[in-house]
mmCIF file as Biopython writes it, N, C-alpha, C and O atoms, coordinates in Angstrom:
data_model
#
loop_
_atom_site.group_PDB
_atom_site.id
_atom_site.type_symbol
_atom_site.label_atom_id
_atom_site.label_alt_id
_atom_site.label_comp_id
_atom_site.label_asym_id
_atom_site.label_entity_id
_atom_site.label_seq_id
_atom_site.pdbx_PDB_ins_code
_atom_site.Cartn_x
_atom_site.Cartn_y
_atom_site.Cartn_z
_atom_site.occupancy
_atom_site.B_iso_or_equiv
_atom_site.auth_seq_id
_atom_site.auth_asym_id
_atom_site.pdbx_PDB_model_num
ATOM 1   N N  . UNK A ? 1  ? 132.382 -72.666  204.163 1.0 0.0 1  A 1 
ATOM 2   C CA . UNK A ? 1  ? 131.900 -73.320  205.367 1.0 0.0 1  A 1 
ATOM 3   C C  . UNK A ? 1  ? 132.770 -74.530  205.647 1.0 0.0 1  A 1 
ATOM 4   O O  . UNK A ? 1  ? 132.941 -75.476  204.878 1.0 0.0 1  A 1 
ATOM 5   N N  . UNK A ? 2  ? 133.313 -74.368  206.888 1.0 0.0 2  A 1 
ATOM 6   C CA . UNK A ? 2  ? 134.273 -76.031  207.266 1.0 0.0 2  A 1 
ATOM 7   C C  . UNK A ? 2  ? 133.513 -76.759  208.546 1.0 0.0 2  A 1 
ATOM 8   O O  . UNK A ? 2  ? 133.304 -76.369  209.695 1.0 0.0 2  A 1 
ATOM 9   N N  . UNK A ? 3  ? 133.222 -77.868  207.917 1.0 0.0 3  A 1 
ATOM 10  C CA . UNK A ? 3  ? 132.782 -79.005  209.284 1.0 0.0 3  A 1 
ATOM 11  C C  . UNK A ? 3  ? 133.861 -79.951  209.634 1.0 0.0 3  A 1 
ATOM 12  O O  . UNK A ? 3  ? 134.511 -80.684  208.890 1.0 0.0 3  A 1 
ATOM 13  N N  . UNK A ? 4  ? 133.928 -79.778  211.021 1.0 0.0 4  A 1 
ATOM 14  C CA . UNK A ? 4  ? 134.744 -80.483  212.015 1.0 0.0 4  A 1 
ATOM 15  C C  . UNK A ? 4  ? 133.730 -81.945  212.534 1.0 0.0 4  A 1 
ATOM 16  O O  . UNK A ? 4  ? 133.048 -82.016  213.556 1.0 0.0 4  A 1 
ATOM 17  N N  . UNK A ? 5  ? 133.919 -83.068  211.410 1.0 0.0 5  A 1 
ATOM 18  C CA . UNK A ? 5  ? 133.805 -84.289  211.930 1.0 0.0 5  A 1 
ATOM 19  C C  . UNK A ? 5  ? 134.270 -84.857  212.902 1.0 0.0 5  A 1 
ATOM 20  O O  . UNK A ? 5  ? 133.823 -85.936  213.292 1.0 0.0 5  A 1 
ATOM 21  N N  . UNK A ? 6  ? 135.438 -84.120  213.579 1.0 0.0 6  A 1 
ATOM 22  C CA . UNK A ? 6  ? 136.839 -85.222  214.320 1.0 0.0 6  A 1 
ATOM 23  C C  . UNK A ? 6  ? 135.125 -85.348  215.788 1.0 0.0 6  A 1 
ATOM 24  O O  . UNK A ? 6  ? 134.651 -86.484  215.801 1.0 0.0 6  A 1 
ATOM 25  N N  . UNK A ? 7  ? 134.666 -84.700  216.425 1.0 0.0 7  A 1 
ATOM 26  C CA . UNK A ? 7  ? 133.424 -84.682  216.758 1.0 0.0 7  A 1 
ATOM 27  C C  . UNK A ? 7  ? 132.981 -86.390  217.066 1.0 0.0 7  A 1 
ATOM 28  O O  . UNK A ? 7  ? 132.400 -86.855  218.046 1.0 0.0 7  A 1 
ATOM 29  N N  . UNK A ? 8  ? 133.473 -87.052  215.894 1.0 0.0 8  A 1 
ATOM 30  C CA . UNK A ? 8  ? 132.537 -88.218  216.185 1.0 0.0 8  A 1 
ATOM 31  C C  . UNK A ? 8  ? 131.265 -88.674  215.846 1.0 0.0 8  A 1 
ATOM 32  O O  . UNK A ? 8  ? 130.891 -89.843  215.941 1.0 0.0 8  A 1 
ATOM 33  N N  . UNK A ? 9  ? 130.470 -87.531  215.365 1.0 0.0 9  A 1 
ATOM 34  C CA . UNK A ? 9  ? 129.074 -87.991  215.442 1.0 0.0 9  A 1 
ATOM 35  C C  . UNK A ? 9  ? 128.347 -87.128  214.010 1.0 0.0 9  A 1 
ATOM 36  O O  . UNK A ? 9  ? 128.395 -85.899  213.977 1.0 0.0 9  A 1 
ATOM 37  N N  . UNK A ? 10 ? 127.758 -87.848  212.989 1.0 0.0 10 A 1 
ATOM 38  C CA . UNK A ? 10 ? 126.755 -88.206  211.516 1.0 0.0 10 A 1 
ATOM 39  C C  . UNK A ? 10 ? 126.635 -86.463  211.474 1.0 0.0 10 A 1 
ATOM 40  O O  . UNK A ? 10 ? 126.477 -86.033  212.617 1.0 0.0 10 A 1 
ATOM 41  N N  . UNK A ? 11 ? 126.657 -85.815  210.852 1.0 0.0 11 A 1 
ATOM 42  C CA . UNK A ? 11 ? 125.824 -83.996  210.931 1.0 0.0 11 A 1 
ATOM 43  C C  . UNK A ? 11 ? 124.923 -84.413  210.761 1.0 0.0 11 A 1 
ATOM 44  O O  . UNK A ? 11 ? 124.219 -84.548  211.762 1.0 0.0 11 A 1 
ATOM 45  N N  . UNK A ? 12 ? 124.280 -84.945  209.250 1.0 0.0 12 A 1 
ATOM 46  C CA . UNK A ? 12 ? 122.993 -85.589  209.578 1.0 0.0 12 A 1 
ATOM 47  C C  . UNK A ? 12 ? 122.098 -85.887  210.416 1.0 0.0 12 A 1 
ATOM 48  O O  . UNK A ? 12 ? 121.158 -85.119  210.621 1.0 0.0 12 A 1 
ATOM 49  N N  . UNK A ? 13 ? 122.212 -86.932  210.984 1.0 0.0 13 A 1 
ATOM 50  C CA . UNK A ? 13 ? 121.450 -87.530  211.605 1.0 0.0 13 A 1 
ATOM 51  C C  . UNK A ? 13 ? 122.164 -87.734  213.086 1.0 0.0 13 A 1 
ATOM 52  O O  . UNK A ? 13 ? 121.636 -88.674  213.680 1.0 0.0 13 A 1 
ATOM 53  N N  . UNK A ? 14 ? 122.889 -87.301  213.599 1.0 0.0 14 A 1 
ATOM 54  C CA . UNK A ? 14 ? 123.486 -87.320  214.780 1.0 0.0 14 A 1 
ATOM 55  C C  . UNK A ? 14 ? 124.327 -88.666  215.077 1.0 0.0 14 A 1 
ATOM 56  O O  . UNK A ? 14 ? 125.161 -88.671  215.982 1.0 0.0 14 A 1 
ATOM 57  N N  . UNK A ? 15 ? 124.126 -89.603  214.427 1.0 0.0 15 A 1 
ATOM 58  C CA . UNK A ? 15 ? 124.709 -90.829  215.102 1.0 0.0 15 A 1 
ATOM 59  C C  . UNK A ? 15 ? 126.142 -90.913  215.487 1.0 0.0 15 A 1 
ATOM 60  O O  . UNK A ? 15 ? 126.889 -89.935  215.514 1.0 0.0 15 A 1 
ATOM 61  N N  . UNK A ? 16 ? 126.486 -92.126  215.782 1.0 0.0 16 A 1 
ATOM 62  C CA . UNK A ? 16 ? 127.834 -92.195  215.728 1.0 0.0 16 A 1 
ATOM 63  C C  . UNK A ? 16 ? 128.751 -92.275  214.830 1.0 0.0 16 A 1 
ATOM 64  O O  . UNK A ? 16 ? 128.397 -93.202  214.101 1.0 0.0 16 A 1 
ATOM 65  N N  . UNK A ? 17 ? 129.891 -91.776  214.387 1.0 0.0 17 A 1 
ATOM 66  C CA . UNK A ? 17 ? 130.637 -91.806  213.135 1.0 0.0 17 A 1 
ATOM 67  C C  . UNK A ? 17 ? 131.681 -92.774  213.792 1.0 0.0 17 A 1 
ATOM 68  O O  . UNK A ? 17 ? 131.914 -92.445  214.956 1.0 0.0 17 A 1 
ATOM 69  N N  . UNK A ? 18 ? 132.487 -94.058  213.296 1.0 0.0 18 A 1 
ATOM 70  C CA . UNK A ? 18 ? 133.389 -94.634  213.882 1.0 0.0 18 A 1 
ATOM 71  C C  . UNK A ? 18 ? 134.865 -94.397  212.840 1.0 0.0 18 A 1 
ATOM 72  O O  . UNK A ? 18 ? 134.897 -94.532  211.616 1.0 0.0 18 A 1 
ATOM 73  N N  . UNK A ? 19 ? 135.727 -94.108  213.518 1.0 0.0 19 A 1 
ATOM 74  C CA . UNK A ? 19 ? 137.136 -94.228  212.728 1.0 0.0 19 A 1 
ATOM 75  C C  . UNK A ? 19 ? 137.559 -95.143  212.954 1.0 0.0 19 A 1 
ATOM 76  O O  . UNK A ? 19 ? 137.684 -95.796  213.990 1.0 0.0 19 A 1 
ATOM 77  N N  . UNK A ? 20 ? 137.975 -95.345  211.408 1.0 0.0 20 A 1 
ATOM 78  C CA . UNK A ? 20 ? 138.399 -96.903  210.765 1.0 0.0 20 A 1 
ATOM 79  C C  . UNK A ? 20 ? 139.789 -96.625  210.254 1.0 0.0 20 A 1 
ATOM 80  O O  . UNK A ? 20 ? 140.341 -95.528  210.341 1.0 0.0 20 A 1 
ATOM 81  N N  . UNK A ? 21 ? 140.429 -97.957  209.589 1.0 0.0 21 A 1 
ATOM 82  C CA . UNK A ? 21 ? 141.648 -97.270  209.310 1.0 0.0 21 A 1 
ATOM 83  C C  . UNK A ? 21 ? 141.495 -98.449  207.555 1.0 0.0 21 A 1 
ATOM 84  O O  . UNK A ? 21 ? 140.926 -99.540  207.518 1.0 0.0 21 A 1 
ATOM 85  N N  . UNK A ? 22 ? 141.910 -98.031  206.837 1.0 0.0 22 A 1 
ATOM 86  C CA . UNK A ? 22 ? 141.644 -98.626  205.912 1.0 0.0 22 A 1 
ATOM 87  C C  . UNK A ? 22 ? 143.248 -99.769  205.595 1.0 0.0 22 A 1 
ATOM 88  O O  . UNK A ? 22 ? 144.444 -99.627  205.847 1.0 0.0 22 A 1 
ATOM 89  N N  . UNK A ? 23 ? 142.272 -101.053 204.815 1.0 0.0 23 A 1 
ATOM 90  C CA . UNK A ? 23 ? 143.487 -102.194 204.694 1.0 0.0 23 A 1 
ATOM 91  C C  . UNK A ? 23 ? 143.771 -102.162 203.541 1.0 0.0 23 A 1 
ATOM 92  O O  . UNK A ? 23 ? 144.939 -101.931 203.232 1.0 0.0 23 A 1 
ATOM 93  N N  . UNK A ? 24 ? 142.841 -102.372 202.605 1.0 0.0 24 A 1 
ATOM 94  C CA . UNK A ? 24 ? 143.273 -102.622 201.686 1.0 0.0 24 A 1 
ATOM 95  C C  . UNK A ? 24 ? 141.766 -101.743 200.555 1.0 0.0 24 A 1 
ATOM 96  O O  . UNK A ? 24 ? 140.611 -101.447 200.862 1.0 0.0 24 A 1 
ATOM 97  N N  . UNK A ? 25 ? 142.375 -101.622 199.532 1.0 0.0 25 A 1 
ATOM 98  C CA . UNK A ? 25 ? 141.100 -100.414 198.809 1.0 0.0 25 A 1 
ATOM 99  C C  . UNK A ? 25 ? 141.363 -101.332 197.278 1.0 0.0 25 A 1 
ATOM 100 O O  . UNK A ? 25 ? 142.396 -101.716 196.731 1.0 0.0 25 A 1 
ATOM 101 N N  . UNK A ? 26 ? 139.713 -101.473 196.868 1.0 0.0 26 A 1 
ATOM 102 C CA . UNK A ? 26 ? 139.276 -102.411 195.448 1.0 0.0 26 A 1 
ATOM 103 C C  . UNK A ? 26 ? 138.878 -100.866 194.927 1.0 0.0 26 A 1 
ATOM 104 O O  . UNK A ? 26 ? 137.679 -100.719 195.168 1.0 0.0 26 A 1 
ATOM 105 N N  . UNK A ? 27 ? 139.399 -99.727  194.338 1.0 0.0 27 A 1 
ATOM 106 C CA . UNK A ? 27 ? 139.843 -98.876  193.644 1.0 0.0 27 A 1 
ATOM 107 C C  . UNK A ? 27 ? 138.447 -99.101  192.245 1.0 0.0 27 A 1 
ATOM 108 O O  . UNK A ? 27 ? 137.563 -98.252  192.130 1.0 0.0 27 A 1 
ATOM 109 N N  . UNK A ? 28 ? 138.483 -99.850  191.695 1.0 0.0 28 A 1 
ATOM 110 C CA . UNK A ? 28 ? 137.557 -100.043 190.593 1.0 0.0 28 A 1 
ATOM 111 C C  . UNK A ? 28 ? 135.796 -100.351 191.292 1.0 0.0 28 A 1 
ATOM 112 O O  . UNK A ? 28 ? 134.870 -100.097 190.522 1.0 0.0 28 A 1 
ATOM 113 N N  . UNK A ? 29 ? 135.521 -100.771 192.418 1.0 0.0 29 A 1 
ATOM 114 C CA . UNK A ? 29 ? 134.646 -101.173 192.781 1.0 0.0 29 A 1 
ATOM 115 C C  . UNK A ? 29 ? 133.984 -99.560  194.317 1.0 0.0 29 A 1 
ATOM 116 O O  . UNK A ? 29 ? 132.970 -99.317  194.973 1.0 0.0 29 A 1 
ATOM 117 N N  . UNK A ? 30 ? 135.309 -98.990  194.135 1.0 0.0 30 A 1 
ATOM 118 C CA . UNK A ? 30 ? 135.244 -98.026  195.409 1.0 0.0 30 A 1 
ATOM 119 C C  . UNK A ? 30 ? 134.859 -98.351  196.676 1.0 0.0 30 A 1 
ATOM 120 O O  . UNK A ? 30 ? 133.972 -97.750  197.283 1.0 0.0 30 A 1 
ATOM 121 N N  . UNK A ? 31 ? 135.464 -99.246  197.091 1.0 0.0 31 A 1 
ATOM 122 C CA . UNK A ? 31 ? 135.264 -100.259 198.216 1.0 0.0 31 A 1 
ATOM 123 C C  . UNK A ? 31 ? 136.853 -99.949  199.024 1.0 0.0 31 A 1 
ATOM 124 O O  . UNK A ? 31 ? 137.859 -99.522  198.458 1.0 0.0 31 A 1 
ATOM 125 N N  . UNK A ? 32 ? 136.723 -100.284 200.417 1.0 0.0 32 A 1 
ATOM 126 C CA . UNK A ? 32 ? 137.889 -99.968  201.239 1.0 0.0 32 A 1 
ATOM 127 C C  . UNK A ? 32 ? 137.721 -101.512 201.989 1.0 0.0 32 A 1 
ATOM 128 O O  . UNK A ? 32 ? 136.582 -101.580 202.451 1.0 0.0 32 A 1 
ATOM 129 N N  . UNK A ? 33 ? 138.311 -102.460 202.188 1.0 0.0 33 A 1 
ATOM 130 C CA . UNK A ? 33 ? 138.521 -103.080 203.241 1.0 0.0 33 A 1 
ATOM 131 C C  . UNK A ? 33 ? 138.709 -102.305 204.597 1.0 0.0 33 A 1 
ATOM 132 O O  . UNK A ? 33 ? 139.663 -101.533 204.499 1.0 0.0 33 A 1 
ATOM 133 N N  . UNK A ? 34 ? 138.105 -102.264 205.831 1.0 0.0 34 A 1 
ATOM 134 C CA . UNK A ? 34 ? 138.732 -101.575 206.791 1.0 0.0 34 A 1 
ATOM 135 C C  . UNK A ? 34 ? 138.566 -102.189 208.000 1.0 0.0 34 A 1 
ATOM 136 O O  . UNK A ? 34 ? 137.746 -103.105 208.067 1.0 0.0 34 A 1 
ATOM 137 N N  . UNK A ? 35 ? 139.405 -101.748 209.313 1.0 0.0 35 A 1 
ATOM 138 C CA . UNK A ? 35 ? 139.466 -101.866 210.424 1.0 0.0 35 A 1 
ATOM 139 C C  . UNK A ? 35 ? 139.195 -101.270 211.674 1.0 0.0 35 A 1 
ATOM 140 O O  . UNK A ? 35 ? 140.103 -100.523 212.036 1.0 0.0 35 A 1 
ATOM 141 N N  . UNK A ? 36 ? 138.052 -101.373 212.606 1.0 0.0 36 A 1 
ATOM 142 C CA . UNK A ? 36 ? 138.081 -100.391 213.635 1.0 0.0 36 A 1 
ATOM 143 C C  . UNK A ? 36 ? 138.938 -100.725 214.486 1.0 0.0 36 A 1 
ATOM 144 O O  . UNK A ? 36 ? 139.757 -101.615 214.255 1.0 0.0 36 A 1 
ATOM 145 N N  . UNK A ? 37 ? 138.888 -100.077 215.590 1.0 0.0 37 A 1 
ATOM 146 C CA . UNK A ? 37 ? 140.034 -100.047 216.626 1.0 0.0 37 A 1 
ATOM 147 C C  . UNK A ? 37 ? 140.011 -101.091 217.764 1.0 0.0 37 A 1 
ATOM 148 O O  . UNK A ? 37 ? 140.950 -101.177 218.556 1.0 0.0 37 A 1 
ATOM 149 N N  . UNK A ? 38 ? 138.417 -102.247 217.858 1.0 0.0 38 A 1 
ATOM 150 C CA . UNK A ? 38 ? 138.101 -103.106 218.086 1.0 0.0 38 A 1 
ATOM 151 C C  . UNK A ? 38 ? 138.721 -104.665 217.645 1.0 0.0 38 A 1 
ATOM 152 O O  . UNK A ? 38 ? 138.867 -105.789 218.126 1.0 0.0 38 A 1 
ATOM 153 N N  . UNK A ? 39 ? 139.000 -103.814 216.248 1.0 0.0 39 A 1 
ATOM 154 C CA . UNK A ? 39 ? 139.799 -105.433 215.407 1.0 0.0 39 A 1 
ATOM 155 C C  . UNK A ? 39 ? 138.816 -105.727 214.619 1.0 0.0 39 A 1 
ATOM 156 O O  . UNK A ? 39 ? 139.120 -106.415 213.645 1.0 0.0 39 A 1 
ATOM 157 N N  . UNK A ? 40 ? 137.058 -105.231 214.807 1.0 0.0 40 A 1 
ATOM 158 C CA . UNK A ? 40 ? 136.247 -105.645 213.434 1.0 0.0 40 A 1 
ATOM 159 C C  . UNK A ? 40 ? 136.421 -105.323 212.258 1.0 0.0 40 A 1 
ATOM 160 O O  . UNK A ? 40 ? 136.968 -104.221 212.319 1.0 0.0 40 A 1 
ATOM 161 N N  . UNK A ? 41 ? 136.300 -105.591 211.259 1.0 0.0 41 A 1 
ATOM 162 C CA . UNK A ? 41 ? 136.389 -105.164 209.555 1.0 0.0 41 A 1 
ATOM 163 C C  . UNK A ? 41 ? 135.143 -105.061 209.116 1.0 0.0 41 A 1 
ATOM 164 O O  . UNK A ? 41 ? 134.077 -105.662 209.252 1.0 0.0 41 A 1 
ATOM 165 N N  . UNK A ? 42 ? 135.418 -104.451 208.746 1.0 0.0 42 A 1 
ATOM 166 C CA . UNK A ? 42 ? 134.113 -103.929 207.749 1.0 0.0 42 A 1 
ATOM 167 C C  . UNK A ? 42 ? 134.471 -103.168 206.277 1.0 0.0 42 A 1 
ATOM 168 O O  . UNK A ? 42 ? 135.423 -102.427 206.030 1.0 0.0 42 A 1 
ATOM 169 N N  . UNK A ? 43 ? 133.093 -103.727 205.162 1.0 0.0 43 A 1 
ATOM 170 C CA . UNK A ? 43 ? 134.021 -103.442 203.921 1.0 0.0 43 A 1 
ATOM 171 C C  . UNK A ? 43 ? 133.050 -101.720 204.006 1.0 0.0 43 A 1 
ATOM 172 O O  . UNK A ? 43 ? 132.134 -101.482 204.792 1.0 0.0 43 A 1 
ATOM 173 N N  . UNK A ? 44 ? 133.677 -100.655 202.842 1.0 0.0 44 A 1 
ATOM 174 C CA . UNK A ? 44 ? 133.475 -99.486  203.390 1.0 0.0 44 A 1 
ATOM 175 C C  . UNK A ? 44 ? 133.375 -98.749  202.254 1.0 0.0 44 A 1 
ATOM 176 O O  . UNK A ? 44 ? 134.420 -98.737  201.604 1.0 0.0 44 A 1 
ATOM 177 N N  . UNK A ? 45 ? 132.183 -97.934  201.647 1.0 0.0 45 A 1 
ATOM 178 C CA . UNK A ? 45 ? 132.413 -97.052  200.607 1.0 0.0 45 A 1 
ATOM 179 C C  . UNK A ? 45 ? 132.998 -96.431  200.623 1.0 0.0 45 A 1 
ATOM 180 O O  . UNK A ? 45 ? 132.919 -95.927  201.743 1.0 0.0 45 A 1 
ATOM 181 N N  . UNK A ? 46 ? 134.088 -95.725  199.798 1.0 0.0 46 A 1 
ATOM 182 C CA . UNK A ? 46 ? 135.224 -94.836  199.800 1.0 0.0 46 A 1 
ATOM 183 C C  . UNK A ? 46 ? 134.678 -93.441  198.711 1.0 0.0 46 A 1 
ATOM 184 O O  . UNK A ? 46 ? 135.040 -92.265  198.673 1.0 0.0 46 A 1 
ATOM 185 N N  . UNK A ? 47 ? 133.879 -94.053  198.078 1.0 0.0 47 A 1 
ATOM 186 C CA . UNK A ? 47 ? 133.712 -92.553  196.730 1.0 0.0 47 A 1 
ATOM 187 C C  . UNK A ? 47 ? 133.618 -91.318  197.386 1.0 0.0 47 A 1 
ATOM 188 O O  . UNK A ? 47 ? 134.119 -90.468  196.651 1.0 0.0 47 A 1 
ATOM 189 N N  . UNK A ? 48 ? 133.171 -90.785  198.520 1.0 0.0 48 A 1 
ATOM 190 C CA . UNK A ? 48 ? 133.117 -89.399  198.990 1.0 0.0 48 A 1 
ATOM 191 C C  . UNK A ? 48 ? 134.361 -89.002  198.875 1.0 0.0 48 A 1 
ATOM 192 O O  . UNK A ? 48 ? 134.688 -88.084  198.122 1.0 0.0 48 A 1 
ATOM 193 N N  . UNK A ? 49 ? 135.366 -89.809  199.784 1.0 0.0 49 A 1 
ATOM 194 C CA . UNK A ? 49 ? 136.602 -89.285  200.331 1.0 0.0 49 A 1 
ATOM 195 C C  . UNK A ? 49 ? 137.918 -89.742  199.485 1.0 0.0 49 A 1 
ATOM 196 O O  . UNK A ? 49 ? 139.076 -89.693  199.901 1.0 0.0 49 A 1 
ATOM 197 N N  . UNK A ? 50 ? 137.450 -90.238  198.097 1.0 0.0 50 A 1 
ATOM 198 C CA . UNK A ? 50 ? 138.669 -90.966  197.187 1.0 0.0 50 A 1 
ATOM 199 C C  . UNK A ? 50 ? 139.437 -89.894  196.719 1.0 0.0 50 A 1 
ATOM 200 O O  . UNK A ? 50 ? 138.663 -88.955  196.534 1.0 0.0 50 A 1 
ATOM 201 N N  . UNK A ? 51 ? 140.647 -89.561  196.422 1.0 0.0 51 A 1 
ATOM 202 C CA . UNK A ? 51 ? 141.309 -91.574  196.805 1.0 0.0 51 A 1 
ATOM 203 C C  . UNK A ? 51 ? 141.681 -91.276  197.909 1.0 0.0 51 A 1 
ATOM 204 O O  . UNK A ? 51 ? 141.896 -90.148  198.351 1.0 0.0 51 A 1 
ATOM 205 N N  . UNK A ? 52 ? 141.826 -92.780  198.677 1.0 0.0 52 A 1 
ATOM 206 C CA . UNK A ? 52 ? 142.327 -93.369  200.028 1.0 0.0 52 A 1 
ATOM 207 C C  . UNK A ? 52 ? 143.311 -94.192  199.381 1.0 0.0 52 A 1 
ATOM 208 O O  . UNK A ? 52 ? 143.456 -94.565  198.217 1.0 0.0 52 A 1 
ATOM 209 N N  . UNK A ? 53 ? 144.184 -94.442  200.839 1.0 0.0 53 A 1 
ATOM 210 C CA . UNK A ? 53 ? 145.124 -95.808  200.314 1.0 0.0 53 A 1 
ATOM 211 C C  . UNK A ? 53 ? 145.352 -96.211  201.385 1.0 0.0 53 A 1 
ATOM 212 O O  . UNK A ? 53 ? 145.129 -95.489  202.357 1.0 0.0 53 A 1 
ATOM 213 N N  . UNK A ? 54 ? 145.923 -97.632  201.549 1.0 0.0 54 A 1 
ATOM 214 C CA . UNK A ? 54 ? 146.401 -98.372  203.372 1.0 0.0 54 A 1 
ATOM 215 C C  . UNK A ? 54 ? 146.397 -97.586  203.910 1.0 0.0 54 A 1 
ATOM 216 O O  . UNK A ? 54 ? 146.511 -96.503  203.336 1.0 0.0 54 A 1 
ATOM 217 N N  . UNK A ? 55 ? 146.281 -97.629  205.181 1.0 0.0 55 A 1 
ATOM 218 C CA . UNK A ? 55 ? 147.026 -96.733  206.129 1.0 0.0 55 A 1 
ATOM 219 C C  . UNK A ? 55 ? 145.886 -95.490  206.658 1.0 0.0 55 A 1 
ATOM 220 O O  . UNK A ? 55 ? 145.634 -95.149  207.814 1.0 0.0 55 A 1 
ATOM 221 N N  . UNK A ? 56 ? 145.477 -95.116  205.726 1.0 0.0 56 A 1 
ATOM 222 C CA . UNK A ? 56 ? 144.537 -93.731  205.755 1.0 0.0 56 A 1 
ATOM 223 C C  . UNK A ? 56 ? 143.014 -94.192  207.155 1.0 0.0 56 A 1 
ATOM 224 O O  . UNK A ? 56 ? 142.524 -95.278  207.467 1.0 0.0 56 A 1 
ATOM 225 N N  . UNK A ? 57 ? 142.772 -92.977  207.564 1.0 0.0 57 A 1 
ATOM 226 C CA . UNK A ? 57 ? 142.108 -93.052  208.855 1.0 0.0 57 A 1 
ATOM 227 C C  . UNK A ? 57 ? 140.705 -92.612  208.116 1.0 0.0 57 A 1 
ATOM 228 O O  . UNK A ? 57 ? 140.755 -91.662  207.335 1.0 0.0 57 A 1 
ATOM 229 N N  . UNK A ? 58 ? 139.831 -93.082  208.277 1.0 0.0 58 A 1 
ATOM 230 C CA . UNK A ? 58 ? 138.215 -92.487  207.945 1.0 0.0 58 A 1 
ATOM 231 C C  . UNK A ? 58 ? 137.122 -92.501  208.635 1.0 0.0 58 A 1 
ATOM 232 O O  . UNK A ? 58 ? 136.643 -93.582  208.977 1.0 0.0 58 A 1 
ATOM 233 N N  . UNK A ? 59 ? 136.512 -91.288  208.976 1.0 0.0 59 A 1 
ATOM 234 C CA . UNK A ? 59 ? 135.139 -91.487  209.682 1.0 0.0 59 A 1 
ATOM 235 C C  . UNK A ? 59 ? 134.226 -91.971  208.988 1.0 0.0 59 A 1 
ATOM 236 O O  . UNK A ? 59 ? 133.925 -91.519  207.883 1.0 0.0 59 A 1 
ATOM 237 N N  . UNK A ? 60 ? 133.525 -93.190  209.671 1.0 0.0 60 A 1 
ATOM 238 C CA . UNK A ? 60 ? 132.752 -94.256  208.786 1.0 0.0 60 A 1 
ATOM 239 C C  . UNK A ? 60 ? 131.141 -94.043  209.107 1.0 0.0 60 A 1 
ATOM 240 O O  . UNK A ? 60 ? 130.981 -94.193  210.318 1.0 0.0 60 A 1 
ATOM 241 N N  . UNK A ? 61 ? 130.266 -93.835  208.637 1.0 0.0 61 A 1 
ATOM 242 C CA . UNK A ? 61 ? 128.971 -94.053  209.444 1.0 0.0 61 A 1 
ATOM 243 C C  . UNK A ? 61 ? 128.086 -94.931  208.268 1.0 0.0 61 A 1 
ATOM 244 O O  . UNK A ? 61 ? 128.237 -94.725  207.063 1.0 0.0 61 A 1 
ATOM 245 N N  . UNK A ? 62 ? 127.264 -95.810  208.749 1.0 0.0 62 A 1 
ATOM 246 C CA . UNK A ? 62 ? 126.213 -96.628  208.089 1.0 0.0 62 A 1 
ATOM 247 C C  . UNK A ? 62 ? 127.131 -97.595  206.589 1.0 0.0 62 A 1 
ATOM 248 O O  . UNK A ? 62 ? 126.591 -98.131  205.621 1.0 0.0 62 A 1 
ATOM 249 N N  . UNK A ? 63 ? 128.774 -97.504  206.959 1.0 0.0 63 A 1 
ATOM 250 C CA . UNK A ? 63 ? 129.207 -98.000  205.927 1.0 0.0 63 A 1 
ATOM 251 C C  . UNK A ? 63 ? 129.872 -97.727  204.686 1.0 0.0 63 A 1 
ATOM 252 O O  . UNK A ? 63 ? 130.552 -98.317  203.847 1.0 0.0 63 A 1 
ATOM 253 N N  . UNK A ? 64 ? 129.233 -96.197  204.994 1.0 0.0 64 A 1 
ATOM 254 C CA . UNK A ? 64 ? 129.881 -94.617  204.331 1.0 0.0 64 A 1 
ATOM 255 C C  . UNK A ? 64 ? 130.865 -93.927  204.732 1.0 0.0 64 A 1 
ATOM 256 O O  . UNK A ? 64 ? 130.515 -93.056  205.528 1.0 0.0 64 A 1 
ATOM 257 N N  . UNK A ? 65 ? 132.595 -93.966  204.384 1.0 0.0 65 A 1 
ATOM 258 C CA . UNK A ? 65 ? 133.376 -93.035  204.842 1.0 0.0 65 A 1 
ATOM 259 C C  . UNK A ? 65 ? 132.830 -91.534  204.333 1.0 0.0 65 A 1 
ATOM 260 O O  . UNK A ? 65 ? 132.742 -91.009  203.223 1.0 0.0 65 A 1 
ATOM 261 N N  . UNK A ? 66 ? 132.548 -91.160  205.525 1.0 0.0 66 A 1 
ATOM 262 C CA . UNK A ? 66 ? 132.397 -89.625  205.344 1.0 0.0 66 A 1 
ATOM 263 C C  . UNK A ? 66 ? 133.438 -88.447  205.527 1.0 0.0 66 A 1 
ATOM 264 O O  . UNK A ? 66 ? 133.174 -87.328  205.088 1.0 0.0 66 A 1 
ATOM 265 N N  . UNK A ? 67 ? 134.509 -88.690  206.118 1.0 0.0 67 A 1 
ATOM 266 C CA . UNK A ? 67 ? 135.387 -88.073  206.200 1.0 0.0 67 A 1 
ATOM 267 C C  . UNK A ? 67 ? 136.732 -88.673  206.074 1.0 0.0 67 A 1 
ATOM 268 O O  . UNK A ? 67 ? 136.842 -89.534  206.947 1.0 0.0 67 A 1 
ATOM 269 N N  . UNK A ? 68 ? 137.746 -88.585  205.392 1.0 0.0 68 A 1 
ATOM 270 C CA . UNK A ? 68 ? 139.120 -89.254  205.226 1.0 0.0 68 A 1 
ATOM 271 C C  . UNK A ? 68 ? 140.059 -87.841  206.351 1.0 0.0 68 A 1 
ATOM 272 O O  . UNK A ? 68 ? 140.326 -86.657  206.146 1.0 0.0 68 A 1 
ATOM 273 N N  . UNK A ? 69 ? 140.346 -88.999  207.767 1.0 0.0 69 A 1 
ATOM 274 C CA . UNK A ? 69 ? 140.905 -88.227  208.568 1.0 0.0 69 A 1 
ATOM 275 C C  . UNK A ? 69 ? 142.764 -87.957  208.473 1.0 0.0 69 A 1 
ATOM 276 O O  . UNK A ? 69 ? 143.675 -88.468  209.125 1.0 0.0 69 A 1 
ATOM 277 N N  . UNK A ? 70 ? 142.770 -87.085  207.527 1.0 0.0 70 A 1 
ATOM 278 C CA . UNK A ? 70 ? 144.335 -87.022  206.892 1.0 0.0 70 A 1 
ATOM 279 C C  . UNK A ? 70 ? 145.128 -86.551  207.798 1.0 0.0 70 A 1 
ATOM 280 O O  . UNK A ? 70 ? 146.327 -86.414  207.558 1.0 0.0 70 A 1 
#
């Protein structure tokens, strides 16, 4: 079975999923520093979609990368 996140929006719960782009990743703590496309940051669980590194694009929802958009 393949789910197509690019969509935008939680399977779950329907919400909005936002793509972020990640800055910097605390690797031991599974934490992403990240950036939306707004310029806000927000810090970001990474364990679903690890590893990430700079640069890498992720659909974020409730704080949760749920998808690492490679």
């Amino acid at each position: 079975m393949t789910l197509d996140c690019r969509g935008g929006h939680c399977v779950t719960c329907a919400d909005e999923g936002v793509e972020m782009t990640v800055r910097r990743v605390d690797e031991h703590r599974g934490l992403a520093l990240c950036v939306d496309a707004s310029g806000a940051r927000s810090t970001v669980e990474v364990a679903l979609v690890a590893p990430v590194e700079a640069g890498d694009t992720l659909l974020v929802h409730a704080g949760v990368a749920l998808v690492a958009l490679r």
